[in-house]
Backbone as ProteinMPNN parsed JSONL, in Angstrom:
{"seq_chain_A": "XXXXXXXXXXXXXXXXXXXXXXXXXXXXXXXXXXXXXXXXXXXXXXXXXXXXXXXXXXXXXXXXXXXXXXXXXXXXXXXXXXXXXXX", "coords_chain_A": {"N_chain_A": [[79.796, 95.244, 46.717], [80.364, 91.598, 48.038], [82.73, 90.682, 50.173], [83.464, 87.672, 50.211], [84.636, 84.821, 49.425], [84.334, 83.068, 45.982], [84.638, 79.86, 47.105], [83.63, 80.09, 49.927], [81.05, 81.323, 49.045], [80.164, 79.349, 47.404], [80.143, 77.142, 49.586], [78.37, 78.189, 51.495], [75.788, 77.939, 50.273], [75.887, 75.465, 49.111], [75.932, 74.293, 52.228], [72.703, 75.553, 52.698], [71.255, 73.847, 50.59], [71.392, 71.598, 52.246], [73.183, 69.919, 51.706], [75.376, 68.922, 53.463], [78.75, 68.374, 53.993], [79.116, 67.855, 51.3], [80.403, 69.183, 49.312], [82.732, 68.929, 47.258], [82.702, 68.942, 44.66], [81.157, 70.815, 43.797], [79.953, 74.079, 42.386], [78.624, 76.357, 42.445], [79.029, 78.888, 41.865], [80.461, 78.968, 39.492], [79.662, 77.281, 37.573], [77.648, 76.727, 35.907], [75.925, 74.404, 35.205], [75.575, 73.545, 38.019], [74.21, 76.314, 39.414], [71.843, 76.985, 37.717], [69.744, 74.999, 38.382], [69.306, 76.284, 40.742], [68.728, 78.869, 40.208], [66.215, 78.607, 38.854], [64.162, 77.507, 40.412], [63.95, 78.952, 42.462], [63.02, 80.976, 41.214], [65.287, 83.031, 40.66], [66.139, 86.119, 38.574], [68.184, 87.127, 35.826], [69.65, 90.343, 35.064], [71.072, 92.175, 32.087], [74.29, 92.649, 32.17], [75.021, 96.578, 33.15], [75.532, 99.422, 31.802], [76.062, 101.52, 33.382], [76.968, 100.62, 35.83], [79.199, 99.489, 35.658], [79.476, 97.366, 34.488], [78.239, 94.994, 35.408], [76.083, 92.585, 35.874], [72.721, 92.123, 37.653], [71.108, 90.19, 39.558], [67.9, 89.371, 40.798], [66.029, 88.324, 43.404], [62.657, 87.722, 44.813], [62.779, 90.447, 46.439], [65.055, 90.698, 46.739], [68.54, 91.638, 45.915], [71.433, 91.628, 43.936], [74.583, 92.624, 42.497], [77.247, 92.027, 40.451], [80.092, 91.18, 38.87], [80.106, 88.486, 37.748], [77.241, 86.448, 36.402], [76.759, 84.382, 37.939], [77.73, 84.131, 40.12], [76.505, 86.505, 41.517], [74.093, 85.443, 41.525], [74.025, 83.502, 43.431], [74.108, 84.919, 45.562], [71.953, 86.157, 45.768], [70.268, 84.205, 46.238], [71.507, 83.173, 48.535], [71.084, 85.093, 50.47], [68.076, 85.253, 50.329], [67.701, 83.466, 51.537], [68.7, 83.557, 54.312], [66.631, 85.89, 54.35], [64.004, 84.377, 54.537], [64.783, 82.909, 57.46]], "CA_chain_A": [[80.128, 93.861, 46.432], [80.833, 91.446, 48.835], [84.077, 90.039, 50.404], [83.378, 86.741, 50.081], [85.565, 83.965, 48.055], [83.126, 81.678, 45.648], [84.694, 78.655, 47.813], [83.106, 80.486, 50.675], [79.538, 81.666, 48.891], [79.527, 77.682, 47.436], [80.079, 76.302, 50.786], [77.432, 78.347, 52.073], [74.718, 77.433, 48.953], [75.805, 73.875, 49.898], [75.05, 73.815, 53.376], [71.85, 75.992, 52.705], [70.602, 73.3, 50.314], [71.422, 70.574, 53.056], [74.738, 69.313, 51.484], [76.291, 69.472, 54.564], [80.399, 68.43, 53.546], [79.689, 66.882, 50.035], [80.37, 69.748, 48.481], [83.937, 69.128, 47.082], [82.651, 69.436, 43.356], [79.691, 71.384, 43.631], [80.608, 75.389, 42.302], [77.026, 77.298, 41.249], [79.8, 80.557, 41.635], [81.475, 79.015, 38.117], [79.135, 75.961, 36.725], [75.999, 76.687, 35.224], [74.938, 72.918, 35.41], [75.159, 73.435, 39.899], [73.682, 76.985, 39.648], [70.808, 77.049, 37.024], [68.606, 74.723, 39.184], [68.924, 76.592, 42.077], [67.623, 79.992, 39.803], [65.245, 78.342, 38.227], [63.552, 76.834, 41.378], [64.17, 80.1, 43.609], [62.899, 82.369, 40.817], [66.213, 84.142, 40.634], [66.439, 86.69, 37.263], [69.297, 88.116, 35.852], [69.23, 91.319, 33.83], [72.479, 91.697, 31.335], [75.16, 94.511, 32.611], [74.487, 97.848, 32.73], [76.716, 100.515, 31.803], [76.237, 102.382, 34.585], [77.204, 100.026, 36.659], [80.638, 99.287, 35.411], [78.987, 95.899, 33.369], [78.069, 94.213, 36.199], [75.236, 91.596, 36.367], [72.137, 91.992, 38.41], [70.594, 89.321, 39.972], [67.117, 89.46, 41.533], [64.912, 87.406, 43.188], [62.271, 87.828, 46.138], [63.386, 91.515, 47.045], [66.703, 90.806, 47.114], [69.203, 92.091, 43.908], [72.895, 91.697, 43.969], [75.559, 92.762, 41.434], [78.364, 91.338, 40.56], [80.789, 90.542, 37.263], [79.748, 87.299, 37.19], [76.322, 86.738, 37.002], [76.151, 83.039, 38.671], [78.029, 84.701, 41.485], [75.677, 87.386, 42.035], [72.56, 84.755, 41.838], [73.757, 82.798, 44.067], [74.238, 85.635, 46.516], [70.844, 86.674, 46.09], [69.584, 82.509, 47.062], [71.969, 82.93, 49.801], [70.578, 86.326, 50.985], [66.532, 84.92, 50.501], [67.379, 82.049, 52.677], [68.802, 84.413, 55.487], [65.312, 86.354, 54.921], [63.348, 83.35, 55.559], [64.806, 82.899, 58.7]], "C_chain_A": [[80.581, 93.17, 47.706], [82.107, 90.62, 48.637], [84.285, 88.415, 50.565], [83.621, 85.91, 49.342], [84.573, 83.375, 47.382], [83.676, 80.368, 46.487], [83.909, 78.849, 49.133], [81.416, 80.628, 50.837], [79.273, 79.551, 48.412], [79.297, 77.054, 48.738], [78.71, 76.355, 51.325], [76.124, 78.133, 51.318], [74.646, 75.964, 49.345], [74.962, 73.412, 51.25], [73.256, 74.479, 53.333], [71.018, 75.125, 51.762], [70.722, 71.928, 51.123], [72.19, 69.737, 52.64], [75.548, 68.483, 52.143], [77.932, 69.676, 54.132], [80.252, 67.94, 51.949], [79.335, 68.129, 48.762], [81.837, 70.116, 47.576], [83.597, 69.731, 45.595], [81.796, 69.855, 43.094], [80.5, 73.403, 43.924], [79.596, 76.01, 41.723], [77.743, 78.403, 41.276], [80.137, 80.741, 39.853], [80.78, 78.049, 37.06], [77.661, 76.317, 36.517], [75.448, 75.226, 35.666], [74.824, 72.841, 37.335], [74.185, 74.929, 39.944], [72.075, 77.304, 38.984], [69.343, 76.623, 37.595], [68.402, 75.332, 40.419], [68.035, 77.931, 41.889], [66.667, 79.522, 39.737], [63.892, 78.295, 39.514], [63.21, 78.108, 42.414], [63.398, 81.434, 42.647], [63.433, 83.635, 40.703], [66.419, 84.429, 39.253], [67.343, 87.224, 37.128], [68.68, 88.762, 34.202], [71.175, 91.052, 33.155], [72.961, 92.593, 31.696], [74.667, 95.709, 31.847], [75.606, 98.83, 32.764], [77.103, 101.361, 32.725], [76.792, 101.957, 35.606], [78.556, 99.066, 36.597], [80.347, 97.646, 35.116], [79.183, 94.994, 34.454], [76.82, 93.822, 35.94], [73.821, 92.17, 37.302], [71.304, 91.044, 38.382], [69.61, 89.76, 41.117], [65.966, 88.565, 41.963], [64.031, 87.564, 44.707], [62.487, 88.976, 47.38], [64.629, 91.625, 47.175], [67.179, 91.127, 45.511], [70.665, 92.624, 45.322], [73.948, 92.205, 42.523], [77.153, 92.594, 41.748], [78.73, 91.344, 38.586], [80.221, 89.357, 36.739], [78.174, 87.108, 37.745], [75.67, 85.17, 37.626], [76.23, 83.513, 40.098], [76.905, 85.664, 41.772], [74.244, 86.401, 41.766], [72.739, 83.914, 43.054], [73.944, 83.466, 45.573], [73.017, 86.367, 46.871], [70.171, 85.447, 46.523], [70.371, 82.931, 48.258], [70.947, 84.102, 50.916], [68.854, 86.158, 51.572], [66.841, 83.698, 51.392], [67.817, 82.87, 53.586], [67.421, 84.956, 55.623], [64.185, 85.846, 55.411], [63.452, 83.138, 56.476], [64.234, 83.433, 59.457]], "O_chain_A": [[81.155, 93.88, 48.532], [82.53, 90.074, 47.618], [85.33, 88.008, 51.071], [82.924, 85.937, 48.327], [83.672, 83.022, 48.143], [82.728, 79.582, 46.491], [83.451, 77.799, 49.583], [80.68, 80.37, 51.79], [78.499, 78.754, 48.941], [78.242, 76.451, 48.936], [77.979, 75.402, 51.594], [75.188, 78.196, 52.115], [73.658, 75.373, 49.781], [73.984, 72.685, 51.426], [72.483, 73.798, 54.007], [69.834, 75.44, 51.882], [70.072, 71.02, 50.605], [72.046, 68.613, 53.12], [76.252, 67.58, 51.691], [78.407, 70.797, 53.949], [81.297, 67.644, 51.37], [78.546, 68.138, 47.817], [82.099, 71.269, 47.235], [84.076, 70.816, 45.266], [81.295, 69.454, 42.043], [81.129, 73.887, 44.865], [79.627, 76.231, 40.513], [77.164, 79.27, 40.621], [80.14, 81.744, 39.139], [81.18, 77.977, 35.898], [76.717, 75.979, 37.231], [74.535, 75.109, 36.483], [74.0, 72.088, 37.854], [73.19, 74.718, 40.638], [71.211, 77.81, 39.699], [68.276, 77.231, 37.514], [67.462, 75.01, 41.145], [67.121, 78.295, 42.629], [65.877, 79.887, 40.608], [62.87, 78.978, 39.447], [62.18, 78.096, 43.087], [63.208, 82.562, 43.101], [62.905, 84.746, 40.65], [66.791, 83.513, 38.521], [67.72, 87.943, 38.053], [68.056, 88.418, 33.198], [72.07, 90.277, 33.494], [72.285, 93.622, 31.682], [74.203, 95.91, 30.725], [76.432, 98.956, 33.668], [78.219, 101.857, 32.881], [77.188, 102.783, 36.428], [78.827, 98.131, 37.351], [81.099, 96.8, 35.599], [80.172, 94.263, 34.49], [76.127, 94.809, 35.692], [74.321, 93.142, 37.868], [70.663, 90.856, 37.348], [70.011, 90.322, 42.137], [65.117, 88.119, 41.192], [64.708, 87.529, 45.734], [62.446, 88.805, 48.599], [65.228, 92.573, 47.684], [66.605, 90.986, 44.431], [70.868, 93.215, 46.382], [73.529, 91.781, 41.446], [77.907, 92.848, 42.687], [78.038, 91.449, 37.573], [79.898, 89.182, 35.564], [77.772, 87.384, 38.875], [74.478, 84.884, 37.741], [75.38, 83.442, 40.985], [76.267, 85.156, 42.694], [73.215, 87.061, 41.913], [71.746, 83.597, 43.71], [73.943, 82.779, 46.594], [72.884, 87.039, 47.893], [69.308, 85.703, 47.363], [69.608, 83.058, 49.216], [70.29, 83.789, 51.909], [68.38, 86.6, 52.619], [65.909, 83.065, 51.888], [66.72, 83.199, 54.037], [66.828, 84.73, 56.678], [63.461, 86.329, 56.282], [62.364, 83.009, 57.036], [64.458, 83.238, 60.652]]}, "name": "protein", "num_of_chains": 1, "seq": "XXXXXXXXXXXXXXXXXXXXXXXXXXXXXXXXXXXXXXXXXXXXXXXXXXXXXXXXXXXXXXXXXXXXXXXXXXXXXXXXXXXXXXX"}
């Protein structure tokens, strides 16, 4: 998992959709209505926790797969992750 706050992974979702600062009320870590379009559009899937995995989330999209408790947080760590691989 990573060490990263959701004020930290939003920021960086923000500037990665070209935001730049106007992201005071923008939270795809906690708000379905900021994160949904960014799955949808990115082709990020989530499966439903797995027992094995101490009911965490996976989120996959484009080779990338994250897990996490929450599964906005772990999608939007797999958008963050596919925009690093574009680079």
């Amino acid at each position: 998992m990573t060490t990263k706050t959701d004020t930290e992974i939003n920021r960086a979702v923000a500037e990665a959709l070209g935001m730049g600062d106007c992201f005071k009320y923008f939270d795809p870590c906690n708000n379905v209505a900021d994160a949904w379009p960014i799955i949808v559009e990115n082709g990020i899937s989530l499966d439903s926790p797995l027992r094995n995995l101490d009911k965490r989330w996976q989120a996959r999209g484009n080779g990338c797969y994250r897990y996490d408790l929450d599964p906005l947080r772990a999608a939007m760590l797999v958008y963050l992750e596919m925009m690093e691989s574009e680079k």
